[in-house]
N, C-alpha and C positions, 0 to 999 in steps of 0.2 A: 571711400566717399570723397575725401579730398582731390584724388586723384581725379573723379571726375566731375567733382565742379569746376578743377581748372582746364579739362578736356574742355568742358562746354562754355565758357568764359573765355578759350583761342578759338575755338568755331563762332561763336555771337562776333568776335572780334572780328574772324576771316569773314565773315558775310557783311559785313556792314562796313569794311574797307573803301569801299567802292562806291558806299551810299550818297548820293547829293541827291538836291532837291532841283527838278526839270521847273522852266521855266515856260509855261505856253508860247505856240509860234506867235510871232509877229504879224500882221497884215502881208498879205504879198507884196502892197504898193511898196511896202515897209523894205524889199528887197530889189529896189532900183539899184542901188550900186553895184548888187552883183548881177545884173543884167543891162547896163547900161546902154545897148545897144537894140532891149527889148527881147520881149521873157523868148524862150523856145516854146517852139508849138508841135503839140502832138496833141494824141489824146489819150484819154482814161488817166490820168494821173491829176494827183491831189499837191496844190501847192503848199509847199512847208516853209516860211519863212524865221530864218534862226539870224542872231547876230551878225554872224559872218559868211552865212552860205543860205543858197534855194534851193530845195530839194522839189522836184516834180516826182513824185512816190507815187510807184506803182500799187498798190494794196492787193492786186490780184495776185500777183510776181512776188510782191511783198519784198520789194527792193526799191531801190532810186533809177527809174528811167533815164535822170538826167539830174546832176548837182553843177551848179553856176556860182562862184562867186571870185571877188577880185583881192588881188595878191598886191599889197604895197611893199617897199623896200622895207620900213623898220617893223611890218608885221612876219615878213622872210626872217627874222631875226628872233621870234619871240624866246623866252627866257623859262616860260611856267613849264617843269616836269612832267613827262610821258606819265599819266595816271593809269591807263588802261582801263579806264571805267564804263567799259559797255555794259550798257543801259538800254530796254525794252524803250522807245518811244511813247509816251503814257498821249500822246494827242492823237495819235492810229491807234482804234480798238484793234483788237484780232491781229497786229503785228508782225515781226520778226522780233522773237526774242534772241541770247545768247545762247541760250540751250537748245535752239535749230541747228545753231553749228557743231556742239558738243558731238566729238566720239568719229566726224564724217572724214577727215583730215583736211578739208579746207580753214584759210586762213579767214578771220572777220577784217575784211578787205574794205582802209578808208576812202570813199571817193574823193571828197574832200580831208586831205592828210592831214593828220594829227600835229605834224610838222609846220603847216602854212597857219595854225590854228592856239599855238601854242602861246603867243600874245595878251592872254588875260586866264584866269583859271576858269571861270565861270564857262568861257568860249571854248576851251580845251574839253573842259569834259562835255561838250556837245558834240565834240568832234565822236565822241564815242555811244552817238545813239544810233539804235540799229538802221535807222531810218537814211544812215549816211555807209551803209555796209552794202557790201554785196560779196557772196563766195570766191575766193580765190585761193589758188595752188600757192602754195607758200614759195613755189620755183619763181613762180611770179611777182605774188606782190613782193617777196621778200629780193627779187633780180629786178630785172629791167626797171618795174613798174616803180621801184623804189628808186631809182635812178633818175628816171625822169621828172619824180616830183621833185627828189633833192634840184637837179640843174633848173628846174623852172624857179625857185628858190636863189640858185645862185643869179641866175638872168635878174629878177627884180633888183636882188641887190648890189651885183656889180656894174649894173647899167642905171643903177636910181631910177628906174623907172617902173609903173605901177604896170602888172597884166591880170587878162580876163581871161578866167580858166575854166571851159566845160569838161566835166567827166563821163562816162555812165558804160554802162554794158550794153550789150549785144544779144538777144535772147527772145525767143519764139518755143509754141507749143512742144515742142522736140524737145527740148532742153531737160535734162533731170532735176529731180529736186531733193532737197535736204532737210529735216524737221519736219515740222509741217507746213511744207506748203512752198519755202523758198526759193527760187529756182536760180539752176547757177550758170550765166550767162554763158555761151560760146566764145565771147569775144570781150573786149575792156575796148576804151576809146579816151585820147583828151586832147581837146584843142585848145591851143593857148594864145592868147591874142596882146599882142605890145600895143599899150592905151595912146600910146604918146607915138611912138610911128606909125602904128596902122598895121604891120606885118602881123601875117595869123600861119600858124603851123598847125597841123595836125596826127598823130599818131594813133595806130588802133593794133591791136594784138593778137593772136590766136587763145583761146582759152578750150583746148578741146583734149580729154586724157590720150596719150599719158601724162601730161602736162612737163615737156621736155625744155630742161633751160634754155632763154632765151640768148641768153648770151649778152654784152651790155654796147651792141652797135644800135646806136638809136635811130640811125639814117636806115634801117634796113626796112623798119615798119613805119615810114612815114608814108601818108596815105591822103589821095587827093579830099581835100574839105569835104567836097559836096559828096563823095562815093561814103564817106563816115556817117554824113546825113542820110541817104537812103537806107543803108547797112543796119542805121542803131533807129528810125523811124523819126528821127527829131530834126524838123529846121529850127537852125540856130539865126542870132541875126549879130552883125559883122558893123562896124563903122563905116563908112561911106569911104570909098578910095581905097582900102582895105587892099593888101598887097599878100598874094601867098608865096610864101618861102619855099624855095626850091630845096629836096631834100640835098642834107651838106651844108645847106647857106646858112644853117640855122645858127641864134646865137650864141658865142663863148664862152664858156664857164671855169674857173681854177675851183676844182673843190678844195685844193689847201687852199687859199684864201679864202675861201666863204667858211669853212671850219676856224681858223683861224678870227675872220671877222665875229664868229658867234661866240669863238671862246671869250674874247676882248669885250663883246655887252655881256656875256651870262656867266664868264666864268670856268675856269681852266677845264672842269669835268662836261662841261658842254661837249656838243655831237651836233655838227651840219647837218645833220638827219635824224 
């Protein structure tokens, strides 16, 4: 009998790890700063506005058609611990839970990185509501796709200056699905816009099995703006003068310095990523 009251006392324990209390979206107005430039337009999707990010959710897809929000230098630095706290969206009935991805071997893919989000705890664990996921091959997010959030990250902060970063998939009736109902895009996309120069780059990916590593040349899948817009269905909108980056031009980054700069605010056990 003892034996299994403290069974069920480390199970009460393991479920409730991960419990926080979801705070209602914000207004959309509410999320001008991560679209400063003026929301993306498509259609069928439902605005989510959260602290630090917009999500345009799909509810049919039961994914994010499109997440927006902006990267300052000391939020490229945040200090609050990877929780892993994916969480059902409780503001979408009928959702993406975590147990759609259960058992399928995709990864709970952040559009908006757990990384750029790590800045307050309350904002961290939002980073892990379903509502900010979409399927991906672990080749992936856990290669390239991890790569270029780390460098968009290093770009804020070794350049001091703030960028505007859209995400989202690539995906149409064809596409298979996972759980109930999920569907797991063909492709990823993220375009990154420098606040302060104007320069906008753009990357988009393959997402189609076998899902073969991408390898970590980021110039290879750089991809004209506007062919990203047609591809993923979303016009985005850009600062006036707005200059696109030639692939190669794009900016520099030391990941030993920027691991370095994070260990120095957070702490020897810190990770750039």
């Amino acid at each position: 009998m003892k034996h299994l009251l403290i069974a069920l006392m480390l199970a009460t324990v393991g479920a409730c790890s991960h419990a926080w209390t979801q705070r209602a979206p914000n207004p959309p107005q509410a999320c001008q700063v991560h679209a400063p430039y003026g929301f993306p337009q498509t259609v069928g999707i439902i605005p989510i506005c959260r602290q630090a990010y917009l999500v345009g959710y799909d509810a049919a897809a039961k994914l994010p058609r499109y997440v927006s929000y902006e990267l300052t230098p000391p939020n490229a630095l945040g200090c609050v611990a990877r929780t892993n706290a994916f969480a059902t969206d409780q503001s979408v009935p009928g959702g993406a839970t975590p147990d759609d991805y259960a058992g399928t071997g995709y990864d709970k893919g952040h559009m908006s990185p757990d990384g750029d989000l790590s800045w307050d705890p309350q904002v961290e664990y939002e980073s892990f509501l379903m509502t900010n996921m979409s399927p991906q091959a672990g080749s992936l997010n856990r290669g390239i796709w991890k790569l270029l959030e780390t460098s968009v990250r290093g770009w804020a902060v070794q350049r001091n200056q703030s960028y505007t970063v859209y995400v989202g998939g690539v995906y149409d009736a064809n596409d298979p699905k996972i759980g109930k109902g999920v569907v797991v895009p063909h492709g990823f996309y993220k375009i990154v816009i420098n606040n302060q120069t104007k320069e906008i780059a753009g990357w988009a990916f393959p997402h189609t099995a076998p899902y073969p590593n991408l390898g970590n040349d980021l110039t290879r899948f750089r991809l004209p703006i506007a062919q990203i817009e047609t591809t993923a269905g979303v016009k985005y909108a850009f600062p006036a003068g707005a200059v696109e980056l030639q692939p190669g031009k794009e900016w520099p980054v030391d990941f030993g310095k920027l691991t370095n700069a994070k260990r120095a605010k957070c702490g020897a056990n810190a990770s750039a990523d």
